[in-house]
VMD Tcl script that draws the C-alpha trace (Angstrom):
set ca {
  {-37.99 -14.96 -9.81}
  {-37.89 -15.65 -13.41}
  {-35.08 -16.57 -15.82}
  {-35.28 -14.21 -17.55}
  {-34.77 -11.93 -14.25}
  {-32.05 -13.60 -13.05}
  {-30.73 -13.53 -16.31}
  {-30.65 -9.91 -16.82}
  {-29.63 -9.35 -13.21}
  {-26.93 -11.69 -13.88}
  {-25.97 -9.53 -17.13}
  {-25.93 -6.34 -15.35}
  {-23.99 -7.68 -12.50}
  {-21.39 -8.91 -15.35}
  {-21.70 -5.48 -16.90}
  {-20.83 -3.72 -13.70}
  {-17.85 -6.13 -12.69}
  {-16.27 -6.03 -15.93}
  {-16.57 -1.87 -16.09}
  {-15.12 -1.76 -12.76}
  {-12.11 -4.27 -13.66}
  {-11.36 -2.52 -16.84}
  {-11.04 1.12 -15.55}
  {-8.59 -0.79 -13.01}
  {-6.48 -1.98 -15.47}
  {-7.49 -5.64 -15.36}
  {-8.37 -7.08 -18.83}
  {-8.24 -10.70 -17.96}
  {-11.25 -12.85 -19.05}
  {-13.70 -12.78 -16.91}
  {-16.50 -15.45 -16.11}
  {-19.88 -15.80 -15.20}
  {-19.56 -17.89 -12.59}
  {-16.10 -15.62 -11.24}
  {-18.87 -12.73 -11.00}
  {-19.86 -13.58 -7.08}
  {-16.46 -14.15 -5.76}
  {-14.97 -10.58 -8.07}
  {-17.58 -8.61 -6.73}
  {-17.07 -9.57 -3.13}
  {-13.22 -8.90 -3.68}
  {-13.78 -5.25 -5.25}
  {-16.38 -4.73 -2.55}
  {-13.37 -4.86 0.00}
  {-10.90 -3.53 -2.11}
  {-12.95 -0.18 -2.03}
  {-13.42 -0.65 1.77}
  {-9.62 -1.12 2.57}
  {-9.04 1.69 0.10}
  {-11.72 3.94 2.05}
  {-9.94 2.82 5.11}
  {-6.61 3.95 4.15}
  {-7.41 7.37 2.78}
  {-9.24 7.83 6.38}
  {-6.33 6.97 8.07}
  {-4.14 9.03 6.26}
  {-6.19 12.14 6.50}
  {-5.99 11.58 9.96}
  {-2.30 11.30 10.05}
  {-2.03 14.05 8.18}
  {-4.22 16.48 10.42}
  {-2.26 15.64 13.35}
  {0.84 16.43 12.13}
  {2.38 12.86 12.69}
  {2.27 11.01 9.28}
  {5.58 8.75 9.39}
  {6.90 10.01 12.25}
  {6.91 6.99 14.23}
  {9.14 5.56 10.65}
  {11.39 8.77 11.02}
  {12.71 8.88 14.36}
  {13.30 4.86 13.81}
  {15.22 5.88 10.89}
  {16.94 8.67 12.26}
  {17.50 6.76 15.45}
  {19.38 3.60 13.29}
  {21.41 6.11 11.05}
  {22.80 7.57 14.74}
  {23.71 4.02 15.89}
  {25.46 3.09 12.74}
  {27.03 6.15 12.00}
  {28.58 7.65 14.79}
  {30.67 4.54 15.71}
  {31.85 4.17 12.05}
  {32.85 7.97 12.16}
  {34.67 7.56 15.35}
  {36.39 4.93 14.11}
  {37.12 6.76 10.87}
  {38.17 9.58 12.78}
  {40.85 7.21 14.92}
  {42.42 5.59 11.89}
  {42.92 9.10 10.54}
  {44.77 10.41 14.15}
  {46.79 6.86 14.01}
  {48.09 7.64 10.23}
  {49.14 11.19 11.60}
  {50.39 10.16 14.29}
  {52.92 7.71 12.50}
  {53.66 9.76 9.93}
}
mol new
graphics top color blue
foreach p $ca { graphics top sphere $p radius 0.5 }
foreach p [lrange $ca 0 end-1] q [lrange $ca 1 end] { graphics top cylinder $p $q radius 0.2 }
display resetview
């Protein structure tokens, strides 16, 4: 391969990287020599991102996105409020009582 190939493959690669980075929102400098190492690191970045929009379609068509988080939740709020309303509700009885 020539120079003047790599060169321009180089360029374009540059190009590409630094369009991609800048509709992201990242306007840092940006190096030649970074270009390998950026483009291996958006290449997963839209893999993980693919990844996660599968996986919440999937959630979603089953009916069952967060609903392992929500009856955790709902399960801890019980446990922590029930015994602080009971013992709400006994301090009240105990003021009526000694009034």
């Amino acid at each position: 391969m020539s120079s003047s190939a790599t060169a321009s493959g180089s360029g374009s690669s540059y190009l590409a990287a630094r369009k991609r980075l800048d509709q992201m929102g990242y306007f840092q400098s940006l190096t030649r020599e970074c270009i390998p190492l950026v483009e291996a690191l958006l290449s997963d970045l839209s893999k993980y991102k693919d990844l996660a929009v599968k996986r919440t379609g999937e959630d979603r068509s089953s009916g069952r996105a967060g609903e392992p988080r929500l009856q955790e939740d709902r399960g801890r709020i019980k446990s922590e409020f029930i015994p602080v309303r009971y013992l709400s509700m006994l301090s009240e009885e105990q003021q009526i009582v000694q009034v």
